[in-house]
C-alpha positions in Angstrom: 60.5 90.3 124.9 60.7 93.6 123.1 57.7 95.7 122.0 57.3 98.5 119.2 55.3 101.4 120.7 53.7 104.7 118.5 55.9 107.4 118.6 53.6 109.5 121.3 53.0 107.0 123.6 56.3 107.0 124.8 58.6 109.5 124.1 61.0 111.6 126.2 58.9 114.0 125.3 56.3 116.0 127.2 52.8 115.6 125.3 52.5 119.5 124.6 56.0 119.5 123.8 55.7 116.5 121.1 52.3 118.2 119.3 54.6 121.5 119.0 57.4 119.4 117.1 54.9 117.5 115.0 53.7 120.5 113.4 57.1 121.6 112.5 58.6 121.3 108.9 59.3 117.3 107.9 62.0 116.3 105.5 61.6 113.2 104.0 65.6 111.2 103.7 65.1 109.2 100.8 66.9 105.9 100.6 70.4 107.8 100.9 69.9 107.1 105.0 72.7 104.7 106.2 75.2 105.8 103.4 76.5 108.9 105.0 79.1 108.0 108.1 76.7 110.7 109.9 74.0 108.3 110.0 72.9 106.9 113.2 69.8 104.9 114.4 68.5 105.9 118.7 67.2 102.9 120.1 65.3 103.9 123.1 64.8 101.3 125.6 62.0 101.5 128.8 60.2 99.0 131.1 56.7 97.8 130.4 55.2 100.6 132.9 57.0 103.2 130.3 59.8 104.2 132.6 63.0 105.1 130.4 65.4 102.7 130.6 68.2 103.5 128.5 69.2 105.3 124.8 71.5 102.9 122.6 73.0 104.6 119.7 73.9 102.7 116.3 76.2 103.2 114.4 76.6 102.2 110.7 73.0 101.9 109.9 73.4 100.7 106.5 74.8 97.1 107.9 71.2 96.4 108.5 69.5 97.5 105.1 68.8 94.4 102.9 69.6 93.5 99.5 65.8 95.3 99.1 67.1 98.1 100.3 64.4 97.7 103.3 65.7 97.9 106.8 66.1 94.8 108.9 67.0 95.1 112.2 66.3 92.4 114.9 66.0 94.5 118.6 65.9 91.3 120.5 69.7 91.0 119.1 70.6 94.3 120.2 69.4 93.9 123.9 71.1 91.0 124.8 74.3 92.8 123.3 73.6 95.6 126.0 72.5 93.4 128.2 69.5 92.8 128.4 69.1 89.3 128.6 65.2 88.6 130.3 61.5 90.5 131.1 59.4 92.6 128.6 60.8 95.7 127.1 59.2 98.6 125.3 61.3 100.1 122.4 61.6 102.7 120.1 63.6 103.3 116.7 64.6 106.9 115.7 66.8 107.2 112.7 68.8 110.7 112.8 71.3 111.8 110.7 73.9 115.1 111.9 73.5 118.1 110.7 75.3 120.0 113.8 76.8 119.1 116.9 76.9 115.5 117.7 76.3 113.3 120.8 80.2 113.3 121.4 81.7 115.1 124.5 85.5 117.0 123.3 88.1 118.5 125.4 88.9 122.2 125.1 92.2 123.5 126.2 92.2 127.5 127.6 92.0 129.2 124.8 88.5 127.0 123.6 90.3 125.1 121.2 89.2 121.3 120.9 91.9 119.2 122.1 93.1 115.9 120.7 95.8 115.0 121.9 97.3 112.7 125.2 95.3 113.5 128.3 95.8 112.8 132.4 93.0 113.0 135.1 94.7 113.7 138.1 92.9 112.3 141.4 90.8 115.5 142.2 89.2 114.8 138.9 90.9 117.3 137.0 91.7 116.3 132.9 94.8 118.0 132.2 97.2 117.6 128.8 99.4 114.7 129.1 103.2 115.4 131.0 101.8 119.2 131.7 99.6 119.5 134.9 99.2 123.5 134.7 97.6 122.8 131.1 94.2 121.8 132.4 91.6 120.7 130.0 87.7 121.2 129.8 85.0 118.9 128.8 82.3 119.8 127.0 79.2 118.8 125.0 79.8 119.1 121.1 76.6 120.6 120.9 74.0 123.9 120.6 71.9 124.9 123.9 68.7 126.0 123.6 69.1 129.7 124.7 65.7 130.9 124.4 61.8 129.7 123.4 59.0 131.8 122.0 56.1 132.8 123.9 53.8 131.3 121.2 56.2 128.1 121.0 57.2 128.3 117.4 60.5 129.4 117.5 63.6 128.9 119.3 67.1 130.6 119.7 70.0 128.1 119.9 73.4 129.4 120.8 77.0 128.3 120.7 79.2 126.9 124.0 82.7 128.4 124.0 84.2 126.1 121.2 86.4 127.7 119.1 86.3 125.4 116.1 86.1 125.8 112.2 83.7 123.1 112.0 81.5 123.7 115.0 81.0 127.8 113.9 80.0 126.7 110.3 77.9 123.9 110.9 75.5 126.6 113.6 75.8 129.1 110.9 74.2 126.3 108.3 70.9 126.1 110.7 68.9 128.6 109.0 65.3 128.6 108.2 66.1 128.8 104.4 69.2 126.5 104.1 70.7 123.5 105.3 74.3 123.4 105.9 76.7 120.3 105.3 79.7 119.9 106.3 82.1 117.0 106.5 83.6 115.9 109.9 86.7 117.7 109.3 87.1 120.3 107.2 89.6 120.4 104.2 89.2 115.7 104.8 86.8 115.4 102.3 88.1 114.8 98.7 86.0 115.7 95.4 87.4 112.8 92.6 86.8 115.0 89.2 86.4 112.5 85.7 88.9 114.2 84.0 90.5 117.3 85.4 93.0 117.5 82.6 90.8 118.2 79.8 90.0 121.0 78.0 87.7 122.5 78.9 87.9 120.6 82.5 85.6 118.2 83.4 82.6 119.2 86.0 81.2 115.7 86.9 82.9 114.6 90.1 82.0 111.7 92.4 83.1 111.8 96.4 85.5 109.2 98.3 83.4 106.0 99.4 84.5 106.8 103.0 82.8 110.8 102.4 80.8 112.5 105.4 78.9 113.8 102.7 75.5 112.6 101.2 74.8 113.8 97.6 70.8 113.2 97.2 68.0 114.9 95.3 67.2 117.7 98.1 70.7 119.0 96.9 69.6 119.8 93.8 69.7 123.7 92.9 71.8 124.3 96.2 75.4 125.4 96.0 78.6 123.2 96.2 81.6 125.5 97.5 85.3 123.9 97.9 87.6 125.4 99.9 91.3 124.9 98.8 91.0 123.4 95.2 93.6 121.9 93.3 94.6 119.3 90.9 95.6 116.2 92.0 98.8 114.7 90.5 98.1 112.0 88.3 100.3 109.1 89.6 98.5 106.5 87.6 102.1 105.0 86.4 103.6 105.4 90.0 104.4 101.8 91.2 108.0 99.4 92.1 109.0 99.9 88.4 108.8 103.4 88.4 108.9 105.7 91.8 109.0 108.9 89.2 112.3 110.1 89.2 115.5 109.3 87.3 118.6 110.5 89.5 121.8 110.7 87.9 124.6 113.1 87.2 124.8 116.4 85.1 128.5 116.4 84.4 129.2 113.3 82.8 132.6 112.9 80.9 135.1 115.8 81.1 135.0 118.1 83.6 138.2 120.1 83.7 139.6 117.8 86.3 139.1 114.5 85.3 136.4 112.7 84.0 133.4 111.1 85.2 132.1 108.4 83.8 128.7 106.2 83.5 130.0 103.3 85.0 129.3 99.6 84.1 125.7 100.1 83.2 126.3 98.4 80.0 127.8 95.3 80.6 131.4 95.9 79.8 133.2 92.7 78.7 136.5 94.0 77.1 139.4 96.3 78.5 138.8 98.2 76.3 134.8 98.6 77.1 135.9 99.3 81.2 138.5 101.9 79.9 135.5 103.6 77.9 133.3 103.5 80.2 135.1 102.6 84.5 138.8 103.5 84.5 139.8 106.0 81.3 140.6 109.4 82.4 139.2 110.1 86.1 142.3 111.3 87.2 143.3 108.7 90.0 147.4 109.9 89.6 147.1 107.1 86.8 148.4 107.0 83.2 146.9 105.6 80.0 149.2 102.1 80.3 147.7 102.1 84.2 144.2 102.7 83.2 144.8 100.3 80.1 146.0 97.8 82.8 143.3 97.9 85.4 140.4 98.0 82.6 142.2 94.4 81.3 142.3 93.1 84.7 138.9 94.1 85.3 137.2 92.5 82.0 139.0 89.2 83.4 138.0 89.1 86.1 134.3 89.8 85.4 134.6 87.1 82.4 131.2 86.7 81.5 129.5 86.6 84.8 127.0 89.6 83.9 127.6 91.6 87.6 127.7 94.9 86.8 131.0 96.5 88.5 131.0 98.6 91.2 126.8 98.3 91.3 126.9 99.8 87.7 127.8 103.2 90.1 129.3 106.4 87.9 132.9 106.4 88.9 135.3 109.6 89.7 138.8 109.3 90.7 139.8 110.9 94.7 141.3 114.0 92.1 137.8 114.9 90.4 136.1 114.5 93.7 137.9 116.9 95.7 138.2 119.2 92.6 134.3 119.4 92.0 133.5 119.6 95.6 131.4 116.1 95.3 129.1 114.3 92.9 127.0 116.8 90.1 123.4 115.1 90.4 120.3 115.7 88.5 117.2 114.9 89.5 114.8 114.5 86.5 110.7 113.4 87.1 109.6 110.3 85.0 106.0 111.1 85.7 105.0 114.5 84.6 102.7 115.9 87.6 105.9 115.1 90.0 107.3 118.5 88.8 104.3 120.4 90.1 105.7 119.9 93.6 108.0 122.6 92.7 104.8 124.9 93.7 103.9 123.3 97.0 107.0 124.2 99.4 108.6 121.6 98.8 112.2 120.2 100.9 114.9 118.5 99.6 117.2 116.5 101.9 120.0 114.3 100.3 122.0 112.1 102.2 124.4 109.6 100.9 126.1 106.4 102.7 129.3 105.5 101.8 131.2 102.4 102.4 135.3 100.9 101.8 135.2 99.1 99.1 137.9 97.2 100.6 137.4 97.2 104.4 133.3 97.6 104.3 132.8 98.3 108.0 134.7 101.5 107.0 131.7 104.0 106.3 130.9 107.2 105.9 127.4 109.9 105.7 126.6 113.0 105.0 123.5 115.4 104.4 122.8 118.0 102.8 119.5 120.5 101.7 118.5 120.5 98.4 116.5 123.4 96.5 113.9 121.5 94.6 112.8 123.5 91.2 111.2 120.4 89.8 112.5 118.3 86.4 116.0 119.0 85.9 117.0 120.1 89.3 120.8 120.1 89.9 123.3 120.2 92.8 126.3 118.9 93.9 126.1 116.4 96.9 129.4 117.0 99.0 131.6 114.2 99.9 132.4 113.4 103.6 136.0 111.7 103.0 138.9 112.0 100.9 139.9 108.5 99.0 143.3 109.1 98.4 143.6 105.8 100.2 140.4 104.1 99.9 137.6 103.9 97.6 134.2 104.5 98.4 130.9 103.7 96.7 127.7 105.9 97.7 124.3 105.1 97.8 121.9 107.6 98.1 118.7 109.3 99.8 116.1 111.7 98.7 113.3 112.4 101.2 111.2 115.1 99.8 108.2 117.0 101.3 105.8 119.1 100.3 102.3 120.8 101.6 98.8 119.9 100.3 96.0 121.7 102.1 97.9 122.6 105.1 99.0 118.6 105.3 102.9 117.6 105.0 103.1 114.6 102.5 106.3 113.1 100.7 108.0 110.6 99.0 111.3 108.9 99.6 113.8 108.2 96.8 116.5 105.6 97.4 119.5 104.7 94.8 121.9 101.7 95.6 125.1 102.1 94.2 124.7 105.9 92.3 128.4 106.3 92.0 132.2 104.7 93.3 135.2 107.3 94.2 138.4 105.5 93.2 141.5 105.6 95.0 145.1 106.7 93.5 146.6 103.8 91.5 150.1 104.6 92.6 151.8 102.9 95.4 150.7 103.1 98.9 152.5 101.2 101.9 153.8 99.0 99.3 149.9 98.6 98.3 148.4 99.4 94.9 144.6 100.7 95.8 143.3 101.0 92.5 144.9 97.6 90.9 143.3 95.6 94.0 139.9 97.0 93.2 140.1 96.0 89.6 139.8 92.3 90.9 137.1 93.1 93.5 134.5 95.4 92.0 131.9 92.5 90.9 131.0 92.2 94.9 128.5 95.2 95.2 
């Protein structure tokens, strides 16, 4: 059985002790307790002679605030969980909320930075950083020590343990008389959700993430708000499977002084004389208009009317115009405007295309190259890793692209199936004629 106790009867607290707290300065938290994730409830447990038994934190007060908005919580539940199945218990409820410091212990390395990562304890009891014995680590409190008390009781001095931590500094300096101090867990996590950051003027009203450290209640009112690190979101409202926000393509099509490129069968050719337009005219494959004419016919038959666009709908270049140009001329164009303000973040580029046979397909082939990224409109040429004199080969391709935000690497990974299809020579080879063969397979990619 479980009993609720006054506050001074027992308490942790000496007597003389307590009456010096009580007549300290009270702050009332409104019904805002249990929404902040810094929100705790101490659940002190003793036996019926008043000897202290144990202190049970709980976490995520507001699961036991009621559709009144009135706490509920049910103690005799909470023992058993803790194990505390039989006999007469005396309890007591605090409700705190963190302002500084925590009840948490933290690992420091040498230099009295908190430590995160992997850790060993080695079998004299020593913590040390995981796969590096000599790198021994130090546990501490992540909290403020009472340094010194006044003679008349009313004041004390608290002071700092050697952490050396962004957080821990700022939340000490927030303990002031005057002021109060919050901070979220960790610094530069917390995200302020303007209404409408692009309008003019720009919106003030914000709201914080659901999951913020952060309380926003009434005794804020006439304090000061200070962000460190603002920007503008992107607005990727229209980013989805439909549209990733970026068009890739290339920025030579048709002539380019050696042979054309063209756009490929991305408009359903049906004739010869739609696959000479727009596959086979003029790519300079050591082929001549009645070739080209040739292959194109062979092609439309082929397809008939199945719909499959050839070669993937990929831009096709002869072997000629490949190795003449050095590769494929791509442009990378953004579909959704706030993509081309990556351009200011530090952004990297990597492109890497895959290329297969389109003949033997086990036959394959990769390269990878860097990319400057200068936003909508950037242009490069992606280099080739093989010459198909002999073989075709059709390239998909890879864009990874990173860029910082507040000190935090993110990106986004473009992928295009099929971008474009180096055709072979159509003259003879080993009694074989490359280009004619592929006019009657290019509907399987």
């Amino acid at each position: 059985m479980a009993h609720w106790i006054d506050k001074k009867q027992k308490t942790r607290v000496s007597d003389t002790d307590y009456n010096i707290l009580s007549l300290g300065k009270k702050k009332t938290i409104d019904n805002t307790f249990g929404l902040s994730s810094r929100d705790y409830i101490e659940m002190n447990v003793f036996n019926s002679s008043g000897t202290f038994l144990e202190s049970i934190r709980i976490d995520e007060p507001k699961q036991y605030v009621n559709v009144e908005g009135k706490f509920e919580i049910n103690p005799g539940i909470i023992l058993r969980r803790n194990g505390y199945f039989s006999g007469d218990y005396d309890i007591e409820f605090n409700f705190f909320r963190e302002i500084a410091g925590s009840n948490q212990t933290i690992l420091v390395d040498s230099n009295k930075k908190i430590y995160t990562g992997e850790y060993d304890v080695l079998i004299d009891g020593r913590i040390v950083k995981r796969g590096n014995p000599k790198s021994e680590l130090k546990e501490l409190d992540y909290k403020y020590f009472v340094h010194q008390i006044s003679n008349d009781k009313k004041e004390i001095r608290l002071a700092t343990l050697p952490i050396d931590n962004e957080r821990y500094k700022a939340e000490f300096e927030g303990l002031g008389e005057n002021k109060s101090v919050i901070y979220p867990k960790i610094i530069g996590q917390d995200v302020l959700n303007f209404d409408n950051p692009s309008s003019k003027p720009p919106s003030n009203k914000f709201v914080l993430n659901n999951n913020s450290d952060v309380v926003l209640d009434k005794s804020l009112i006439g304090g000061e708000l200070v962000i460190n690190d603002a920007y503008e979101i992107m607005d990727l409202t229209d980013f989805g499977a439909e549209n990733d926000g970026f068009s890739i393509g290339c920025h030579k099509l048709g002539k380019t002084g050696s042979g054309d490129i063209k756009l490929g069968d991305k408009n359903n050719a049906t004739t010869g004389r739609d696959f000479s337009r727009d596959v086979f005219g003029g790519i300079a494959a050591n082929s001549d208009n009645d070739a080209e004419n040739d292959v194109s016919n062979r092609a439309s038959k082929a397809k008939a009317n199945s719909g499959v666009p050839w070669f993937g709908g990929a831009y096709t270049l002869g072997y000629r115009t490949a190795n003449r140009t050095g590769g494929f001329p791509i442009e990378i164009l953004t579909t959704l405007t706030d993509l081309d303000k990556i351009k200011d973040l530090e952004p990297e580029l990597t492109a890497t295309i895959k290329g297969r046979d389109l003949v033997d397909t086990s036959n394959v082939f990769e390269s990878t190259s860097k990319v400057i990224f200068t936003g909508n409109g950037t242009r490069t040429t992606l280099p080739i890793p093989q010459n198909h004199k002999a073989f075709g080969g059709l390239y998909d391709v890879e864009l990874n692209l990173t860029f910082d935000i507040s000190g935090t690497r993110r990106g986004i990974r473009i992928y295009r199936p099929n971008l474009f299809c180096v055709l072979p020579t159509y003259n003879k080879i080993n009694d074989a004629r490359p280009l004619l063969l592929l006019s009657e397979v290019g509907d399987n990619y």
